[in-house]
C-alpha positions, 0 to 999 in steps of 0.5 A, a space after each residue: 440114808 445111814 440105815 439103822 440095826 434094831 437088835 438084828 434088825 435093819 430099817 432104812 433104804 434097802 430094807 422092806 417098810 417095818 410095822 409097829 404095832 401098838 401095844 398100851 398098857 396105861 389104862 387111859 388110853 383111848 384105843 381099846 383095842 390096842 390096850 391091856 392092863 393085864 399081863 396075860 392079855 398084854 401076852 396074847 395081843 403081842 404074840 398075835 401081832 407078831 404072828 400078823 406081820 408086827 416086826 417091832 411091838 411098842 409098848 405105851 406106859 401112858 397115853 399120849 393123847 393131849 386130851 388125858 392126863 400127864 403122867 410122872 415118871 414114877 407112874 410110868 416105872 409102876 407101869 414097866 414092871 407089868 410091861 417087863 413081865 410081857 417081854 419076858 413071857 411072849 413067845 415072838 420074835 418082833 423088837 420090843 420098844 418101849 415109848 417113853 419122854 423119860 430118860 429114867 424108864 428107857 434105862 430101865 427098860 433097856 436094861 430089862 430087855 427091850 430093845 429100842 426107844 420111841 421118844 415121843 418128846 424127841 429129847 426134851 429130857 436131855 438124859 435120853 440120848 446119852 441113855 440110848 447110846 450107853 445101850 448101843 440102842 435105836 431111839 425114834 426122836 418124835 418133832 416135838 419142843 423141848 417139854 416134858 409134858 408137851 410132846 409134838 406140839 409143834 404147828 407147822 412142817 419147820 417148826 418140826 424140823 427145827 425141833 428134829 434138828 435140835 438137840 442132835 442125834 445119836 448114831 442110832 436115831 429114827 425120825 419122825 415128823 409127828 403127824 396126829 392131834 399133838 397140839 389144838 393150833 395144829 389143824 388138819 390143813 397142817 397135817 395135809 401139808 406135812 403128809 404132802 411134803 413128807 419125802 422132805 423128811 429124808 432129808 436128814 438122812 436118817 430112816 423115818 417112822 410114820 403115825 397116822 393109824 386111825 387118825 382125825 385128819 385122814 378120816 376127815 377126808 372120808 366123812 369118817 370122824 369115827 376112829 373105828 371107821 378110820 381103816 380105810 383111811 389109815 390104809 391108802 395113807 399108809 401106802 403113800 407114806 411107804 412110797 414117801 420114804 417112811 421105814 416103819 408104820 406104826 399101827 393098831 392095824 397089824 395084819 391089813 397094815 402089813 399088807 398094803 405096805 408089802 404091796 406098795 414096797 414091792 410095786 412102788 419105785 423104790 430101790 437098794 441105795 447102795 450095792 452090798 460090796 461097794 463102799 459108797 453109799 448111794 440115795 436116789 431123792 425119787 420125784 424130787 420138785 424144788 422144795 423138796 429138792 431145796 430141803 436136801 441141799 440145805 439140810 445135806 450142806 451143799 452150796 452152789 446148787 440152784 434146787 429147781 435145776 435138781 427136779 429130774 433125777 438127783 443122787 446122794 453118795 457118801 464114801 467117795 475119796 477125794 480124787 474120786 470126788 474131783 473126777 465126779 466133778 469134771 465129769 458133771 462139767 463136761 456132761 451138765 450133770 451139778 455135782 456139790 460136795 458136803 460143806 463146812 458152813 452149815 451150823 450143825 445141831 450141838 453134839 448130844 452127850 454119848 451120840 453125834 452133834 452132826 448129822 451125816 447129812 452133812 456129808 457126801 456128794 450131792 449129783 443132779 440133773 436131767 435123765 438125759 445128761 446122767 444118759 450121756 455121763 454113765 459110759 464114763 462114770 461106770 468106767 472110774 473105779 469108786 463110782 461103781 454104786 453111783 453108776 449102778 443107781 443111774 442104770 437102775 433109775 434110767 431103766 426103771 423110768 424107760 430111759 435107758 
């Protein structure tokens, strides 16, 4: 996982979940309570977000609900001189995203004093990644095809990670898998199907933001079709999206929504990838079943390893030299324990202008198998000098799941 610095503040493995809260300034925009047209208001609701546990406060210029009206970019530039004035006048410490599809408005926005980019056409104009990067700023690239007007329609989970993987990314780029009601063919069984298979996402090695607040598919669950019912469910979803993998939850439900991901942070099986004075960077893929185990080695370009022998406790670690790698290898040899490293035949999404074309997924060294093997190996893999933090996150694994 390549965590990501949001103006000071880290998001990704090793770091607690972060919440967004919603903030709308386009006055058709479907959720009341998350909107406000004028300035003043806009202020208070901002500052009592932040108060409420907000560490990121996104800023909406237009809905983006497929049911409203498209907006142009000169809307959306009328509408960031207000958004602007709010920035300038609350008084909190939380990031300031603006969401935006436009190249043009994220500039402006940068310029005045936000600090990241929540994409919502996830690169459709092809200005933003060389935008972002010109600002040294976090971009969150939402699955979506490459049109301006038609953010997140997309149906199925490959469809998402296609478009993901399209286009490249820069160096500070947050996925997300756009969860909701984007697009009419995107049914509810779509959404229960990417929700079930969400940690497949961390596959790209790159920290994830989740959005399902107050949405259809879970209140459904519930025999809950109102929004304003919808809390509940938003909640024990948001739970399991923290255990997934998700880094940031996006929210109209500040205070209650901070709280259950505190919990399920601090009680879930998470942990540190990495220890803060090693060199290596480490990725457990917790609960890992085949598919999921698959999406890692294909989207990570490691060949050679069958995905369902990787179901019990499979790593990533990047940072290894080349002698250190080898020992690994010999070392999975002698202990059953598969070893691959990064490979070269992968096509990788074209490099964008101003970022990287590559993902880091494609680098490193993916470790799998069972406890007992990883039992046996770590006397001798805590005993090489570089596989400090490999060791580390076996013990810590090991003795997490009582195997050790």
């Amino acid at each position: 996982m390549n965590p990501v610095d949001i103006a000071g503040l880290p998001v990704g493995d090793g770091h607690p979940p972060r919440i967004m809260g919603v903030l709308n300034m386009s006055v058709e925009s479907n959720y009341d309570p998350s909107t406000w047209g004028d300035v003043e208001g806009a202020v208070e609701h901002a500052e009592q977000m932040a108060d409420n546990g907000a560490d990121i406060i996104d800023v909406g210029l237009q809905s983006s609900n497929p049911k409203n009206p498209w907006q142009a970019v000169d809307t959306e530039l009328e509408r960031l001189e207000r958004a602007l004035e709010v920035v300038d006048a609350a008084d909190c410490d939380a990031v300031w995203s603006i969401e935006t599809r436009y190249a043009e408005v994220a500039d402006a926005a940068l310029e005045g004093g936000f600090d990241m980019v929540n994409d919502v056409c996830g690169f459709a104009d092809p200005g933003m990644p060389e935008v972002c990067a010109a600002h040294d700023a976090a971009v969150v690239k939402m699955a979506s095809p490459p049109d301006i007007q038609s953010p997140g329609h997309l149906k199925s989970i490959d469809d998402c990670f296609a478009a993901l993987e399209r286009g490249g990314f820069t160096e500070k780029t947050i996925i997300d898998p756009a969860f909701g009601g984007w697009y009419d063919e995107k049914t509810h069984a779509d959404n229960w199907e990417m929700f079930r298979r969400l940690r497949e996402f961390r596959a790209f090695g790159r920290p994830m933001l989740t959005a399902t607040n107050r949405e259809d598919f879970l209140g459904v669950i519930a025999d809950r079709p109102e929004t304003e019912d919808q809390l509940a469910v938003s909640l024990a979803a948001a739970t399991m999206e923290v255990e997934r993998g998700a880094d940031i939850i996006r929210t109209h439900d500040v205070p209650e929504t901070a709280d259950v991901a505190a919990v399920a942070d601090f009680l879930g099986d998470g942990e540190p990838g990495s220890d803060e004075d090693a060199d290596a960077e480490v990725d457990e893929l917790p609960g890992v079943v085949p598919r999921e185990a698959e999406r890692n080695v294909g989207l990570r370009g490691h060949n050679g390893v069958a995905p369902g022998e990787a179901t019990t406790l499979s790593f990533h670690t990047s940072g290894l030299d080349e002698a250190t790698r080898e020992r690994l290898t010999d070392l999975g040899a002698d202990h059953g324990v598969l070893v691959a490293a990064g490979g070269e035949e992968r096509p990788v999404p074209e490099k964008v202008e101003g970022g990287r074309g590559d993902s880091p997924a494609s680098e490193g060294t993916f470790v799998a198998g069972t406890a007992a093997a990883f039992e046996d190996a770590l006397p001798e893999i805590a005993d090489h000098d570089g596989l400090e933090a490999l060791a580390g996150q076996i013990r810590r694994t090991l003795a997490r799941e009582r195997l050790a």
